[in-house]
C-alpha positions in Angstrom: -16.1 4.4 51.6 -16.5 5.3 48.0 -15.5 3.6 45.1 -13.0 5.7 42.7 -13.9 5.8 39.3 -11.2 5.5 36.9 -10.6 7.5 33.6 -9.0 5.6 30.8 -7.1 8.3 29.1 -5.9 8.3 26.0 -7.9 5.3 24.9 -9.2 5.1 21.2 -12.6 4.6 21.1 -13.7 0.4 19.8 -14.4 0.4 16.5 -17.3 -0.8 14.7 -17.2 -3.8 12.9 -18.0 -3.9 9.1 -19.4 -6.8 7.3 -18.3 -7.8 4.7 -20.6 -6.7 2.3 -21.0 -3.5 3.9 -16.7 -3.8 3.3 -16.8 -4.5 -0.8 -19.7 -2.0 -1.5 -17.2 0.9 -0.3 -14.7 -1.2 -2.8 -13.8 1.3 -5.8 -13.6 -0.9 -9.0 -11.6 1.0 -10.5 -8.7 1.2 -7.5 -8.8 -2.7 -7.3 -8.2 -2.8 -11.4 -5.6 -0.4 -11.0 -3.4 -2.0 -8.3 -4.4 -5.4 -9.8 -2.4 -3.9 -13.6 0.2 -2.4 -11.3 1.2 -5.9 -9.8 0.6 -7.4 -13.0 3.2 -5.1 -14.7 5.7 -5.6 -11.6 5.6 -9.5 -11.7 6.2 -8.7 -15.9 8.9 -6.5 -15.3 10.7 -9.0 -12.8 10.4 -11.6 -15.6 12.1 -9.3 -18.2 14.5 -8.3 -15.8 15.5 -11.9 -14.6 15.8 -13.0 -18.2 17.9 -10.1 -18.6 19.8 -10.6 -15.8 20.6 -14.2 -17.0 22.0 -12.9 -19.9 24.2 -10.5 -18.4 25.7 -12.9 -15.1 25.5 -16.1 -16.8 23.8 -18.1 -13.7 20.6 -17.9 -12.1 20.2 -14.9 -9.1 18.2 -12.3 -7.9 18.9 -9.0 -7.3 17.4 -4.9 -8.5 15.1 -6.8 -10.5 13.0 -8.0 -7.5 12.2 -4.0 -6.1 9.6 -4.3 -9.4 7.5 -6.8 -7.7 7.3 -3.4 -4.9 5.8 -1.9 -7.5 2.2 -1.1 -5.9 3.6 -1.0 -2.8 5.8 1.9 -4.1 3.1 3.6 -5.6 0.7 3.8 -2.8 3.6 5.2 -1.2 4.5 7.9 -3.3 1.3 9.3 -4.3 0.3 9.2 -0.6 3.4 11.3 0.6 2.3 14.0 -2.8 -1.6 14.1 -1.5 0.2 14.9 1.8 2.0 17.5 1.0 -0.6 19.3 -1.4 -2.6 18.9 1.5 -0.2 20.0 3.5 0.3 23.4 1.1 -3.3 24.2 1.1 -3.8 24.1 4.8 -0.5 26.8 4.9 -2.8 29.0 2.8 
């Protein structure tokens, strides 16, 4: 009798591990400071907004003013959906 050899379709091939410092030499300085200001202005922005916030209810609550600490979050967001679709429009060409 012969043995049946089975096919794993569809299966992603394992990916390499990367060490670490393999990892931080593909780091771009320049992204890390830029995210890094981005949640620095978001956590600022929250602060402003709670204080104002304060002012406005009279007691101590959160609400709109959180979505700034979403701030990087939201930005990775939106300029990945743009490069998509100018990719996108290129590719139509």
């Amino acid at each position: 009798m012969e043995k049946v050899k089975y096919i794993k379709v569809g299966q992603a091939p394992k990916r390499r591990r990367v060490s670490l410092r393999t990892w931080l030499a593909r780091l771009n300085g320049w992204t890390v400071a830029w995210y890094a200001a981005l949640t620095v202005a978001g956590v600022l922005l929250y602060k402003l907004g709670a204080v104002y916030a304060l002012r406005e209810r009279g007691y101590h609550a959160i609400g709109g003013e959180a979505l700034a600490l979403l701030l990087p979050v939201l930005y990775y967001c939106g300029a990945a959906t743009i490069q998509d679709i100018v990719r996108d429009m290129k590719d139509r060409r």
